[in-house]
N, C-alpha and C positions, 0 to 999 in steps of 0.2 A: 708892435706885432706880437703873436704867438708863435713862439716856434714848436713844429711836430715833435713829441717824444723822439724819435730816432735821426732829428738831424743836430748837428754840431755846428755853431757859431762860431768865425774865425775871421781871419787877419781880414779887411775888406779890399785891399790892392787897391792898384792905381784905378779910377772912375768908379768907384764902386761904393754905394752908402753901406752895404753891409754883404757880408758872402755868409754860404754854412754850406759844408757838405750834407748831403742827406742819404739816406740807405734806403734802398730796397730789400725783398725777404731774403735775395742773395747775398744780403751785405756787398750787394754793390756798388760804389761811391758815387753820385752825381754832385754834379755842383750847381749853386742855387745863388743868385744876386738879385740886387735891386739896387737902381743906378738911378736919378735923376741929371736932365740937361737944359740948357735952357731952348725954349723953343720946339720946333718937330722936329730936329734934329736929320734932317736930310728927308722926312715924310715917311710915310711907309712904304711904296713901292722900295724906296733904296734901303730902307734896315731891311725890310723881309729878304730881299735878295743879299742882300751881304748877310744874313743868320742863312739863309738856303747854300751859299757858299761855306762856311763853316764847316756845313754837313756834306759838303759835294752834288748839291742837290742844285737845277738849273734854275735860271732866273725864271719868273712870270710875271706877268704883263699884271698891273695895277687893277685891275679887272679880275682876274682870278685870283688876284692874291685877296682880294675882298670876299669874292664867293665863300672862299674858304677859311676865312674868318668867323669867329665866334662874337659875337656881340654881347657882352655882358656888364651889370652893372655892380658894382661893388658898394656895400654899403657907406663905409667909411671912405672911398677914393672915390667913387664915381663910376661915369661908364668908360668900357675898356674895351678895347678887340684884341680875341686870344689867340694865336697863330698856334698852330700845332704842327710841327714841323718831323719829318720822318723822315732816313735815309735805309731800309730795309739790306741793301748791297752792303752797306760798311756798319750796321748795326748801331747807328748814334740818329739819335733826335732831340728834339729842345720844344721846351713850352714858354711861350711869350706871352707876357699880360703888357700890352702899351696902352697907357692912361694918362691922359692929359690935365692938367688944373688949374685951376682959377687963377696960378702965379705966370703962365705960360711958360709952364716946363713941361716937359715929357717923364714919365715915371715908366721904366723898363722893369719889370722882375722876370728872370730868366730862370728856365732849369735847362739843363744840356747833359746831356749821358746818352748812355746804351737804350737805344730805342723800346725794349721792354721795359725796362726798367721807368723812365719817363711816363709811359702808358698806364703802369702801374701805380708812381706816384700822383698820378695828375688829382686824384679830390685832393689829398693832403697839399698841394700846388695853390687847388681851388682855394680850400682853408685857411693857408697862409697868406693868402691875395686877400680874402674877406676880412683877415684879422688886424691889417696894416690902417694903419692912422697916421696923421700927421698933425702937429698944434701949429697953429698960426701964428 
C-alpha cells in the first residue's frame, strides 16, 4: 500500500494486518486498519450493525444497509461495498471498505473518528483502498 503523507503507521494490535493514525486539517487523530478473516465473517447485515453499534447508531435491515452502500471496484483488490457510517449526535463516524477474494477471505479497511473529520478524509481513504495489493 501507499500511505497518505499525514498518516503514521503503528503497532497493528490484536486482528489487525496493519493500523496508522491519520489526521485531518485539525490535526485530529483517526484511526485507520485493515484486517483480513476467513470467510464473510458473520455477512454484512451483522458487521454493518455491529460498526452502527460502535457509533450508537441503530440496526437496519439487510435491505437498507445495501441501499446505502457504495459499490465499488478497486483495481488491485476487486469489487467492494463502502459503508459510510455517521453518528451526527455524538460526532463519530467510520468508513468501511468490505472486499472479498479469491482466498475466501473477507478484507475489512476501516477509518473511525469524528464524523467531519472522516468526511474529510474519505478520497485519501478512497486512495489508500486503490493503493492496497496483495502477492499471492
Amino acid at each position: 500500500w501507499a500511505t497518505p503523507k499525514n498518516w503514521i503507521e503503528k503497532a497493528p494490535g490484536e486482528m489487525r494486518l496493519a493500523s496508522f493514525n491519520a489526521f485531518d486539517s485539525n490535526n485530529k487523530t483517526i484511526d485507520v486498519s485493515i484486517s483480513i478473516f476467513p470467510g464473510d465473517v458473520g455477512g454484512i447485515e451483522n458487521n454493518v450493525n455491529r460498526w452502527r453499534r460502535q457509533i450508537e447508531l441503530p440496526a437496519q435491515s439487510l435491505e437498507n444497509i445495501l441501499i446505502e452502500a457504495e459499490q465499488k471496484t478497486f483495481p488491485l483488490l476487486g469489487d467492494a461495498l463502502i459503508f459510510m457510517l455517521n453518528n451526527d449526535k455524538i460526532s463519530k463516524g467510520m468508513i468501511v471498505a468490505m472486499i472479498p477474494n479469491q482466498k475466501n477471505q473477507t478484507i475489512f479497511i476501516k477509518m473511525i473518528g469524528n464524523s467531519n473529520s472522516i468526511i474529510e478524509l474519505k478520497d485519501e481513504f478512497d486512495l489508500f483502498c486503490q493503493s492496497i495489493y496483495w502477492n499471492n
